[in-house]
C-alpha positions, -999 to +999 in steps of 0.1 A: +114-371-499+086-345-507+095-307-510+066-281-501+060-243-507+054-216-482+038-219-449+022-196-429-004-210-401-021-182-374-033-192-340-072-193-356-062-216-384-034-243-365-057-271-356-081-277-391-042-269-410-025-300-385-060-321-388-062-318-427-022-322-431-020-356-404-046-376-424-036-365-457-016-402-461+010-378-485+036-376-458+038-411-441+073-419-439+087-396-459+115-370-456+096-335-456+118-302-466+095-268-466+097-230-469+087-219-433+076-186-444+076-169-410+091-171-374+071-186-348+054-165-324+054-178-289+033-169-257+035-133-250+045-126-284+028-094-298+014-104-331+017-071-354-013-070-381+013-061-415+031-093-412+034-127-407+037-156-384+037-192-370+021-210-345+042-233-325+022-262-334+024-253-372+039-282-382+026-310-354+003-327-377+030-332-405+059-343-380+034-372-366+036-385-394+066-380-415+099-396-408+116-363-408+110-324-411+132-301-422+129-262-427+145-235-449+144-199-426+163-187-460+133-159-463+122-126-460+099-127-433+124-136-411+134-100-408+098-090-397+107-104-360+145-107-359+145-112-323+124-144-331+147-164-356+172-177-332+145-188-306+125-201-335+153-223-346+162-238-312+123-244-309+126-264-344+157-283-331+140-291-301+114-310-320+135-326-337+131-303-372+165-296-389+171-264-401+190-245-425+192-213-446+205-192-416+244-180-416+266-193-387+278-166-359+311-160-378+293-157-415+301-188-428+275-208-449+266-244-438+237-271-452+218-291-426+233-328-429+209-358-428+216-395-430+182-415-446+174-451-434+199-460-463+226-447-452+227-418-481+240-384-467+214-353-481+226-320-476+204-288-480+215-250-485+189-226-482+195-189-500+170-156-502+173-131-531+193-101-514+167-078-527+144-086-502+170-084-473+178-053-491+144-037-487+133-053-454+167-055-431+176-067-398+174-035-377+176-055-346+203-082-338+231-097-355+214-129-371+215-136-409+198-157-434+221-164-461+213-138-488+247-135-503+255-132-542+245-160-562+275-167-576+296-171-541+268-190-526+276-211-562+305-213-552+304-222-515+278-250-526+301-263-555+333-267-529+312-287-507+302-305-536+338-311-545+345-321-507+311-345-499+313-366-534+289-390-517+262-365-507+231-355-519+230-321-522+198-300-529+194-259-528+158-242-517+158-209-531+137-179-524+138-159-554+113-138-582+086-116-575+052-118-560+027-140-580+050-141-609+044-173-632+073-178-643+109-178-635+131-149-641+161-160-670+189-155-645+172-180-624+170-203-654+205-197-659+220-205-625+194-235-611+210-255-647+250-242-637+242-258-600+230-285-618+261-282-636+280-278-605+270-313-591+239-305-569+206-332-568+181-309-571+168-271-570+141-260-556+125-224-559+097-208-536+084-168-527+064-162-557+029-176-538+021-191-571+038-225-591+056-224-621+077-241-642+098-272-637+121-295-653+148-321-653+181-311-662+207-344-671+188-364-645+179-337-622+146-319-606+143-280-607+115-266-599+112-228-600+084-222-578+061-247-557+037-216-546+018-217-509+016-248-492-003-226-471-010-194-461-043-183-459-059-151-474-081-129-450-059-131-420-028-114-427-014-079-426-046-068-410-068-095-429-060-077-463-039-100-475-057-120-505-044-146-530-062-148-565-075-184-575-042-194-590-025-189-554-049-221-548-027-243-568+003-256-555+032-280-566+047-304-540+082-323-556+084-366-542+116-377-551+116-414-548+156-428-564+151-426-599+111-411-597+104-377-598+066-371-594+044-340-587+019-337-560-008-309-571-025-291-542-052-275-541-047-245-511-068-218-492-101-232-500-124-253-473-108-280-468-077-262-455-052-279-481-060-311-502-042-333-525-055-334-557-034-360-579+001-371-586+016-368-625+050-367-638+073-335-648+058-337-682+021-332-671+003-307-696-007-288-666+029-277-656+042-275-691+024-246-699+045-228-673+077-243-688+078-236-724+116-221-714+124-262-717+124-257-754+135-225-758+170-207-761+183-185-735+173-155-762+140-165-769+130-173-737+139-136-725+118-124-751+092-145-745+095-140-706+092-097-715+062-101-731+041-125-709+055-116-673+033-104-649+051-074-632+055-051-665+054-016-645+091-006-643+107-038-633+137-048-647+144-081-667+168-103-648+187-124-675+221-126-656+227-131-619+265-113-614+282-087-634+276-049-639+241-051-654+226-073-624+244-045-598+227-017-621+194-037-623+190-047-584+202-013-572+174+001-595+148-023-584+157-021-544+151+018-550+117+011-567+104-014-539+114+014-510+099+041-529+064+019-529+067+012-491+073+052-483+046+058-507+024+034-490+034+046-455+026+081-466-007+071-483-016+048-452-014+082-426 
């Protein structure tokens, strides 16, 4: 089972991403799970320039070859076509794609369920950081992505837990800021309490870059696996440019007892390429994972003085209580003050 990052394909860029992706060899029979970063937008769909999108073939040369796709809609772009996500999930199903990360009609919070040629149940819960539903909100219909508080999705996924003892059960989060390298402490914090809680794995995306991982009693986290792909130049108007360590991406293979990382290299000519396979422990990962040996003090310390977004953002070390409410009110405030600002500037 291999779990990717972000995609993101436009109409000009769907047949060299499906050509480089089918004879890339990584995906032959396995289980694929991915971030689909954006709705799909069908014929007669207007395409707006300040967002994103799919093509409906996005994932074609993947699924010819893998023995099963599987996508989290658990993200913010989602709410940039509302009236997409629901015809973008029966399109999925359709193919044959499972999908999760999306609430049912009466709110309740479900995994997609899949039996492996073994016969071992996997189970996968998808979950986006409210402060991006917060700040770009579903004007339009009804439909959800499961964006609730961490610690009731904790405890939604830990009674399931309880209830499937058999199962395999993995949680793709969408979480941190834009190009930030490394994880937030609260993050830290609740990826090893699901770990604690019974789950097989967690797995982080959003922040367009990779950053740290490790295993925790036995089991995979990854904090951030960074674009699978999604172009620069084409986006939001063609404005929308990654810097060269947006280039390098993570992919997780989980093979029984193996853990491996598959190191992409992204947005360059050949569309996406894999580069080489190492271990958790692989020097070029570790320097985004220092946290491994560090205390829960020390690594907030250390994470305030070499995060990227400085400028009036918060420090996340705890995910519930009164100084998260106080922190994510503050920062929802601050990200709709840069959009008016923007707006304004834009006119």
């Amino acid at each position: 089972m291999i779990f990717l990052g972000d995609i993101a394909c436009p109409v000009n860029k769907v047949i060299s991403f499906n050509t480089c992706t089918s004879v890339m060899n990584a995906f032959i029979d396995e289980i694929v799970v991915l971030n689909l970063e954006a709705t799909i937008a069908f014929e007669g769909d207007t395409v707006g320039g300040e967002t994103l999108y799919n093509h409906p073939k996005v994932l074609d040369g993947i699924k010819n070859c893998a023995k099963k796709v599987i996508v989290s809609l658990a993200n913010n772009h989602m709410y940039d076509y509302p009236k997409r996500i629901l015809p973008t999930k029966k399109y999925l199903e359709e193919q044959g794609i499972g999908v999760f990360g999306l609430q049912e009609p009466n709110g309740s919070i479900l995994p997609y369920e899949y039996r492996d040629e073994r016969n071992t149940k996997l189970a996968f819960f998808g979950h986006c950081w409210s402060l991006y539903t917060a700040t770009n909100s579903n004007k339009e219909n009804d439909v959800k992505i499961v964006d609730i508080d961490y610690d009731k999705f904790k405890d939604i996924v830990k009674q399931y837990v309880n209830k499937h003892k058999d199962t395999l059960v993995y949680c793709f989060m969408h979480w941190n800021y834009d190009l930030e390298i490394y994880p937030f402490p609260m993050h830290i914090k609740f990826s090893r309490e699901m770990i604690d809680c019974g789950v097989a794995g967690v797995i982080g995306s959003h922040s367009h870059v990779f950053q740290g991982v490790e295993i925790c009693k036995g089991k995979p986290i990854a904090y951030g696996l960074g674009n699978f792909y999604l172009p620069s130049g084409v986006f939001f108007d063609g404005r929308l440019e990654y810097p060269e360590i947006s280039k390098d991406a993570i992919g997780v293979r989980l093979q029984g007892d193996k853990k491996e990382l598959l190191w992409f290299k992204t947005d360059c000519e050949e569309v996406v390429k894999l580069e080489e396979i190492t271990g958790f422990d692989d020097v070029k990962i570790q320097s985004h994972s220092q946290f491994t040996q560090m205390s829960s003090a020390k690594y907030k310390e250390f994470f305030r003085k070499n995060r990227v977004k400085k400028v009036l953002v918060p420090v996340f070390d705890e995910y519930k209580g009164l100084g998260y409410l106080i922190k994510i009110k503050y920062a929802i405030l601050r990200i709709k003050f840069i959009k008016l600002l923007l707006r304004v500037l834009k006119k």
